[in-house]
C-alpha positions as CSV (number, residue, x, y, z in Angstrom):
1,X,6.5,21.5,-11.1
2,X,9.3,23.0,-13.0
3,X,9.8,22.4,-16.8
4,X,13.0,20.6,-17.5
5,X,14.1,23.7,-19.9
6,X,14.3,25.6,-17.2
7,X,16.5,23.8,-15.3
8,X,19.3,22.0,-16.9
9,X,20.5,18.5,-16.0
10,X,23.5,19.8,-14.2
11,X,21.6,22.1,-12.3
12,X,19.8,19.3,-10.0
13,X,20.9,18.6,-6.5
14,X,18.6,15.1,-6.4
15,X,17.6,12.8,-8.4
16,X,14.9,10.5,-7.4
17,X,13.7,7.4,-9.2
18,X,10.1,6.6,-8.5
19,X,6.9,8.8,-7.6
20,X,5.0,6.7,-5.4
21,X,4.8,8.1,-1.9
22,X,8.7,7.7,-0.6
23,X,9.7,9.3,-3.9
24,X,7.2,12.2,-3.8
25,X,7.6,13.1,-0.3
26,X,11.1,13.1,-0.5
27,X,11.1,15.8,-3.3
28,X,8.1,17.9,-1.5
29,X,10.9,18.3,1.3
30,X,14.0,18.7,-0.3
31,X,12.6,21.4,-2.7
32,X,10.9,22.9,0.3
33,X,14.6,23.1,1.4
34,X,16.1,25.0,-1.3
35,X,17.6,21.6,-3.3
36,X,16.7,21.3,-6.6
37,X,15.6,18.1,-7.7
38,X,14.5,16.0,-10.8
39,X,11.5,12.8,-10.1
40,X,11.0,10.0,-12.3
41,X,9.3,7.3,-13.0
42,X,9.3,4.3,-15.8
43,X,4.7,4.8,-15.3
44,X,3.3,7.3,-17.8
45,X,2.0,9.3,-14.4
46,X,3.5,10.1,-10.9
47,X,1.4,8.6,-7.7
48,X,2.7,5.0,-7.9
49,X,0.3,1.8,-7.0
50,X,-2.0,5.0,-5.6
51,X,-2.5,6.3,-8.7
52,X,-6.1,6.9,-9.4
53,X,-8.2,8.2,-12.3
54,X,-11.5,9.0,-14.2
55,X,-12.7,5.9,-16.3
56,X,-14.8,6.3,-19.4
57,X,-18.1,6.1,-17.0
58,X,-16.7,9.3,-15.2
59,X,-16.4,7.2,-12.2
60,X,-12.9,7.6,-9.7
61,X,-11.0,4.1,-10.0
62,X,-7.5,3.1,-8.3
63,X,-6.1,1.8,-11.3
64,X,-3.4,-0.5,-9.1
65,X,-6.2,-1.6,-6.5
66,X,-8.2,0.1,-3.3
67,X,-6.0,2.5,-1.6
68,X,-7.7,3.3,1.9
69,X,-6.0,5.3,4.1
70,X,-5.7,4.9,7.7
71,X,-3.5,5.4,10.4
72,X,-2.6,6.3,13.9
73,X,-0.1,9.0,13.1
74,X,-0.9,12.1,13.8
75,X,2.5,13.2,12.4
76,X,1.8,11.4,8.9
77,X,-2.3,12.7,8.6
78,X,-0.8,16.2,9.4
79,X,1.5,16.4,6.7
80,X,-0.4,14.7,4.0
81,X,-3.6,17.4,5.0
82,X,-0.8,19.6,3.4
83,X,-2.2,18.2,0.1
84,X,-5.5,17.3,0.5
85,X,-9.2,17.5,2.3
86,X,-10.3,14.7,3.4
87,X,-13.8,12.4,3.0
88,X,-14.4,10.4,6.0
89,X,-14.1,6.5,5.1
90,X,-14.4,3.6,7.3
91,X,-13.6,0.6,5.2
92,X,-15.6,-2.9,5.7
93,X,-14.9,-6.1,3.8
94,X,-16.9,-8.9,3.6
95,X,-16.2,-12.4,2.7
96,X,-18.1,-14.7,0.5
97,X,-17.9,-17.7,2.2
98,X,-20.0,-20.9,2.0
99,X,-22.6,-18.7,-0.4
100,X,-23.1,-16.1,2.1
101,X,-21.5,-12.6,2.7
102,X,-19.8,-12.5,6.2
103,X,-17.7,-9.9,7.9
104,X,-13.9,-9.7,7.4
105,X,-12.2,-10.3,10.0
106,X,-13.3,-12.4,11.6
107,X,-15.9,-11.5,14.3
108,X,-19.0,-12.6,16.6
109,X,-21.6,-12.3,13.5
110,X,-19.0,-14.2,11.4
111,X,-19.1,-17.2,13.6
112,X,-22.9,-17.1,14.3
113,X,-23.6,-16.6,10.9
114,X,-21.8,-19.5,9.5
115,X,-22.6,-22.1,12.0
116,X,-25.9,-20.5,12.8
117,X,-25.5,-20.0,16.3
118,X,-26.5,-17.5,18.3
119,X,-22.9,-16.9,20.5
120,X,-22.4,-13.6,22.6
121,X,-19.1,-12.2,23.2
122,X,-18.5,-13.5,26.2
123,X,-19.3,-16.9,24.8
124,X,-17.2,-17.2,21.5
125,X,-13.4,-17.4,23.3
126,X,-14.2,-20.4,24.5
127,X,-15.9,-21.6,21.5
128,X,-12.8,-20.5,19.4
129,X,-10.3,-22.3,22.0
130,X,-12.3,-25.3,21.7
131,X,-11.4,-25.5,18.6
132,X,-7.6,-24.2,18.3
133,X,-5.3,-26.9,17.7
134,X,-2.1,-26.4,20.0
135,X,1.0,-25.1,18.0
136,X,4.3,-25.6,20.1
137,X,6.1,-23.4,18.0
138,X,4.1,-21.4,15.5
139,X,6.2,-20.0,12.3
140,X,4.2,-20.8,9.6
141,X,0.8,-18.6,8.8
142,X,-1.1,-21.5,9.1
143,X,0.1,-22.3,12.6
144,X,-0.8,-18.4,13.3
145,X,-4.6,-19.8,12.5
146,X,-5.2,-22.8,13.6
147,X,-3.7,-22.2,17.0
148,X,-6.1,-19.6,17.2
149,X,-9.5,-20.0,15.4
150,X,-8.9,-24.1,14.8
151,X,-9.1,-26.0,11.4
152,X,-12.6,-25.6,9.9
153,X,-12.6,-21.8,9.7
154,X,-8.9,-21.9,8.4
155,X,-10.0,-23.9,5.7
156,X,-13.1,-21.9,4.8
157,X,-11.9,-18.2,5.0
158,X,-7.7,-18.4,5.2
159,X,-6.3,-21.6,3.2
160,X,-7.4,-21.1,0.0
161,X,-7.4,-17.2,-0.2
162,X,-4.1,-17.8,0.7
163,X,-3.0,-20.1,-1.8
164,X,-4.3,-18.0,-4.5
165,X,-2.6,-14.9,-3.1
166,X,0.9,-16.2,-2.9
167,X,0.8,-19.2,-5.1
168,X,2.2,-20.9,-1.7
169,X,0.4,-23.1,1.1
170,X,0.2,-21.0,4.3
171,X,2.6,-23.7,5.7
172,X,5.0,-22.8,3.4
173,X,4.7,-18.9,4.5
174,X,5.9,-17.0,7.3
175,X,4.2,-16.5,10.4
176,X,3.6,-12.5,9.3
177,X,1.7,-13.0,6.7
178,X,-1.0,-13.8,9.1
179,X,0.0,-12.8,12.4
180,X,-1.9,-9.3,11.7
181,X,-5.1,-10.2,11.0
182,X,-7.3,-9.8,14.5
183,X,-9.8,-12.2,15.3
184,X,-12.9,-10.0,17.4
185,X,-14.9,-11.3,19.8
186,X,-17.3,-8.8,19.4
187,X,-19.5,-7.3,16.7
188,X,-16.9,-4.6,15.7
189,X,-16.7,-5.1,11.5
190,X,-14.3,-2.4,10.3
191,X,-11.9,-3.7,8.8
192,X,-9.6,-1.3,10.5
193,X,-9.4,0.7,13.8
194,X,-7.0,3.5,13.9
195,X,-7.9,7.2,15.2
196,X,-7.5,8.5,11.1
197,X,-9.7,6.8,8.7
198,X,-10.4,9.2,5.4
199,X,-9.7,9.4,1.9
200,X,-7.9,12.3,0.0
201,X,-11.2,14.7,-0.9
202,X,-9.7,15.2,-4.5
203,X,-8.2,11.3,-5.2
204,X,-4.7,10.3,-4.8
205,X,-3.5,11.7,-7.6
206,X,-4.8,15.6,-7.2
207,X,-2.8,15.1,-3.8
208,X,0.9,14.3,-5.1
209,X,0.0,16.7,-8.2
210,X,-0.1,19.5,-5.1
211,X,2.7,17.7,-3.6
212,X,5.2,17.6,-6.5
213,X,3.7,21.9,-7.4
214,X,7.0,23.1,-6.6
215,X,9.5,25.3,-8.9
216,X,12.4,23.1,-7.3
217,X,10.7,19.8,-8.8
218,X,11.2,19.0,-12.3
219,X,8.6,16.0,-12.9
220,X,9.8,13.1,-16.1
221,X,7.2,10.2,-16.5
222,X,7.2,7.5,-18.6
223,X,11.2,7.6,-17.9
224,X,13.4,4.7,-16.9
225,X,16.8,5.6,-14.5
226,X,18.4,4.2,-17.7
227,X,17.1,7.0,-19.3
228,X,18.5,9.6,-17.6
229,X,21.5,8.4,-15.3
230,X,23.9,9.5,-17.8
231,X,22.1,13.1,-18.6
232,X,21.6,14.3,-14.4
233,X,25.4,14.0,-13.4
234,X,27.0,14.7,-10.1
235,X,22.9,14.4,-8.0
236,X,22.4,12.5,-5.4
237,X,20.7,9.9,-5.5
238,X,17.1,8.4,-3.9
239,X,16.3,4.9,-5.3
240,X,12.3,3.8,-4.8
241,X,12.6,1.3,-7.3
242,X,13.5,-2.9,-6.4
243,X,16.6,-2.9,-4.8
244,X,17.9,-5.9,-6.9
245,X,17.2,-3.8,-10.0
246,X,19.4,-1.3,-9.0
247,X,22.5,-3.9,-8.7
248,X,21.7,-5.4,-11.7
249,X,20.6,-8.7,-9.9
250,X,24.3,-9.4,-9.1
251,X,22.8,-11.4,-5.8
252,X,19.9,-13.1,-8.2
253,X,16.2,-11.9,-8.0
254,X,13.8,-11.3,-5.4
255,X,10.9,-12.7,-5.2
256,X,7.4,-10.8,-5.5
257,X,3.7,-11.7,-6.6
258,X,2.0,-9.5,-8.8
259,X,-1.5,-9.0,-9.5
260,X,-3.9,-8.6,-12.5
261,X,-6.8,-6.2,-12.4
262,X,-10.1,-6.3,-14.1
263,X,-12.2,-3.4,-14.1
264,X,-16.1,-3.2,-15.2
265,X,-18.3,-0.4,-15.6
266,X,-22.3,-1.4,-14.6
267,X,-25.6,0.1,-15.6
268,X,-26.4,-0.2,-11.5
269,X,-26.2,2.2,-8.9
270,X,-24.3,-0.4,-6.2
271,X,-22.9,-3.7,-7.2
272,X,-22.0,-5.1,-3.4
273,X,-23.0,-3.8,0.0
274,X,-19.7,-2.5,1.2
275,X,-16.0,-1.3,-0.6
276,X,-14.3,-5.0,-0.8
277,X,-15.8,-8.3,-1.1
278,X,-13.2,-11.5,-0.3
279,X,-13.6,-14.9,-2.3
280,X,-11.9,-16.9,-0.3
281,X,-12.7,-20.3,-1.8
282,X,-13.3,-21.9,-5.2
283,X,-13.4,-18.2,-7.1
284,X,-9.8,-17.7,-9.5
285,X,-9.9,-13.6,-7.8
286,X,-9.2,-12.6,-4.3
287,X,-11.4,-10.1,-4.0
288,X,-13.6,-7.4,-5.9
289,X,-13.8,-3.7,-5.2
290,X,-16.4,-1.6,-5.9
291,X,-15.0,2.2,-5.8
292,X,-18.2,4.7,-5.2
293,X,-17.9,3.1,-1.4
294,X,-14.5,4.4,-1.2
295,X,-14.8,8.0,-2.7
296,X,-18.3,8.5,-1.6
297,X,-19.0,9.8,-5.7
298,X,-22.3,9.9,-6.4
299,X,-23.3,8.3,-9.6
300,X,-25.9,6.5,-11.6
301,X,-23.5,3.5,-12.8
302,X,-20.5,2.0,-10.9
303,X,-17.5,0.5,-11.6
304,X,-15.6,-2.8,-9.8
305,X,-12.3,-4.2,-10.1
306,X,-11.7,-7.9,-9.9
307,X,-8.2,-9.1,-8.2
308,X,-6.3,-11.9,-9.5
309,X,-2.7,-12.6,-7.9
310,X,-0.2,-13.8,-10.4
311,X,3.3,-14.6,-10.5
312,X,4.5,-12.2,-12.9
313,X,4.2,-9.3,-13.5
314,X,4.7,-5.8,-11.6
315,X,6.1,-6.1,-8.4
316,X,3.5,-5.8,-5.9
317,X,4.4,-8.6,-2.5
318,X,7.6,-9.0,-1.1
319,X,7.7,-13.4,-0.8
320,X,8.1,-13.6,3.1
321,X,9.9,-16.7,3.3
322,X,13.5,-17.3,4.7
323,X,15.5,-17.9,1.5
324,X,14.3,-14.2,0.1
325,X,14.5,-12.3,3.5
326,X,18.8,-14.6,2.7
327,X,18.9,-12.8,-0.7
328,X,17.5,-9.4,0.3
329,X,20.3,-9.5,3.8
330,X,23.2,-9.7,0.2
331,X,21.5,-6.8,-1.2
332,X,21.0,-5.0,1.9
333,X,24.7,-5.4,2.5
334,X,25.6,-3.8,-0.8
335,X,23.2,-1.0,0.1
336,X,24.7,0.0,3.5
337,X,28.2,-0.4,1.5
338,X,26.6,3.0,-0.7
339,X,26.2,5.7,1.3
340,X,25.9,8.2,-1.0
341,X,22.5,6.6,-2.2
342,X,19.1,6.5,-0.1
343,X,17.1,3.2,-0.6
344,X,14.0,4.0,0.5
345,X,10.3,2.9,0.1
346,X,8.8,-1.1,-0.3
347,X,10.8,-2.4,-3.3
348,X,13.8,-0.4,-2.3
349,X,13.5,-2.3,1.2
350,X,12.1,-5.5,0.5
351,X,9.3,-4.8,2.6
352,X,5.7,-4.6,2.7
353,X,4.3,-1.4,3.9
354,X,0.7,0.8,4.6
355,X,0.7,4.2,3.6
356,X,1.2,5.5,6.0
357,X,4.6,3.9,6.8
358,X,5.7,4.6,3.8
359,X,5.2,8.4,4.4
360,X,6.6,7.8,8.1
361,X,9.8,6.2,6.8
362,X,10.0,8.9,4.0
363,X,9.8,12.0,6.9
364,X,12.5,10.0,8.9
365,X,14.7,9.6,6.1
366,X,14.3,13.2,5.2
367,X,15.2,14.2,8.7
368,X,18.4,11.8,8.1
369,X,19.3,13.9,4.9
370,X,18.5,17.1,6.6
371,X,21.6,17.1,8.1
372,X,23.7,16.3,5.2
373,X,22.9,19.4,3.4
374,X,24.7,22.9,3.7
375,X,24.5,25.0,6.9
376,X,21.5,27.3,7.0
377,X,19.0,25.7,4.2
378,X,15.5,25.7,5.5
379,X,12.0,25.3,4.1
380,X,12.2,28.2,1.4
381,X,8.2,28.6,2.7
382,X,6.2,28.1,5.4
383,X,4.8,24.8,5.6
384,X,1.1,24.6,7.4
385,X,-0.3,21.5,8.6
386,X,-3.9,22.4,8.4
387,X,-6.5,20.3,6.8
388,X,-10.4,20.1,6.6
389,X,-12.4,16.5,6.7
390,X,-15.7,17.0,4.7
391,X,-18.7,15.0,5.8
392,X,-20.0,12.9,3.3
């Protein structure tokens, strides 16, 4: 990362606001393209919501929540492993339901466990349809699950997580909210199943510090586009940031939850059996984390974060309901009326997104770009796509 004395203001080619993943990946190519290009963010460190750290314990925490990476893209793992060894990680969840701890999603065991049966797989579809309550037209999350897994398990593992996680009644929510979330017949309990499942060797953060390591990238925390919009003239521009923000709410403001986090530190070696717990029912969290699962750090204390949704706050959800998707379609408008400006990433598209989208929308944009800039600018050095997992 180049200091900014090296490089005067009206030296850059790019300006991007934000260093979460669109914003960093988005510099790693440029500068690997000959452009010079200035990052920012408004945070006091670069990484965005996958910024992690060492706590006072010496133990690795996300400070914005669990960050699991998984995907199906081979494209996406090859570039990150640019940046990072890998830890092999397959995440489970478990959800505290009814005072006992039962796999999330939903699966064979969770069934049997709750209702103390003893189902096999071939058994629990039609135990599950005799239960589903016919939806004719299903558009609301809470058609998604009771035309599937009927009304007593929706109101003991989706309703009230639900509530607390959007402040909103799944029948006052979108169909996509929940639309994702498999139901297994069988005893599989991870709670996902693509071909990549790791975690960055180093952290998060030791990954976009290699990513950003560039003598083309001059790196500004703790700096607002206000800040600097007036001092980096005549740059292009990538925006990251909430797309409203940049217009100066001229359409009126999108809606997002936020969330509160609570970490502890505990004089135990393992505070839960696996990463995540859910509390789906009477707790005022979502969810606690417990972090040595995740980074596979060894460790004679842990620490755990507690989740608590809230309506304020740093914006975290895109609100998928009809009347913000109305207001983001005016923004979006204005957007594709800039074309000199790149609105990329989740609050730059009203969107939510994995991680690995993000990085797959930031590689296609790039490509889009690529053809903007002069004739013959390559990658000023050769990029390699090799990586090493390390067992645990």
């Amino acid at each position: 990362m180049a200091s900014e004395a090296k490089m005067p203001a009206r030296d850059y080619d790019w300006l991007i606001v934000g260093a979460g993943f669109a914003g960093s990946i988005l510099a790693e190519r440029l500068a690997a393209h000959g452009q010079r290009v200035m990052i920012i963010d408004k945070r006091p460190h670069i990484a965005g919501n996958a910024y992690d750290r060492f706590d006072d314990a010496g133990l690795l925490v996300h400070e914005y929540g669990p960050h699991i990476f998984h995907t199906n893209s081979t494209m996406v793992f090859d570039y990150l492993s640019r940046f990072t060894d890998w830890r092999p990680y397959e995440h489970r969840v478990k959800g505290h339901v009814d005072g006992r701890l039962v796999p999330i999603p939903i699966n064979l065991d969770t069934v049997n466990a709750l209702y103390d049966l003893q189902l096999t797989s071939a058994e629990l579809p039609t135990w599950l349809a005799r239960r589903a309550e016919p939806v004719e037209n299903v558009t609301t999350a809470e058609d998604v699950v009771v035309s599937q897994v009927g009304r007593d398990l929706y109101e003991k593992i989706f309703r009230a997580y639900t509530r607390k996680q959007w402040g909103l009644d799944p029948s006052e929510l979108d169909a996509s909210v929940t639309a994702r979330i498999p139901v297994r017949t069988d005893r599989e309990d991870r709670y996902f199943t693509d071909r990549h499942q790791c975690m960055p060797l180093d952290g998060y953060t030791k990954m976009f510090e290699r990513m950003l390591e560039h003598p083309n990238i001059t790196v500004r925390t703790g700096t607002s586009y206000a800040d600097i919009v007036t001092t980096v003239t005549g740059a292009r521009l990538i925006w990251t940031g909430p797309i409203d923000e940049y217009f100066g709410f001229s359409e009126g403001r999108l809606p997002y939850r936020s969330l509160r986090f609570v970490h502890e530190t505990h004089d135990v070696e393992f505070f839960q059996p696996v990463g995540t717990v859910n509390y789906p029912q009477d707790q005022d969290y979502t969810r606690i984390t417990e972090y040595k699962h995740l980074t596979g750090q060894t460790h004679d204390r842990t620490s755990v974060m507690y989740e608590y949704p809230a309506a304020d706050g740093e914006p975290y959800y895109p609100v998928p309901q009809a009347e913000s998707q109305a207001t983001f379609k005016r923004y979006q408008a204005l957007a594709d009326a800039s074309p000199d400006i790149w609105f990329v990433g989740r609050l730059a598209t009203y969107r939510y997104y994995n991680m690995d989208q993000i990085v797959a929308q930031a590689l296609a944009t790039f490509t889009r770009i690529e053809r903007t800039l002069p004739a013959g600018q390559g990658p000023s050095t050769a990029s390699s796509a090799e990586h090493t997992v390390i067992d645990a």
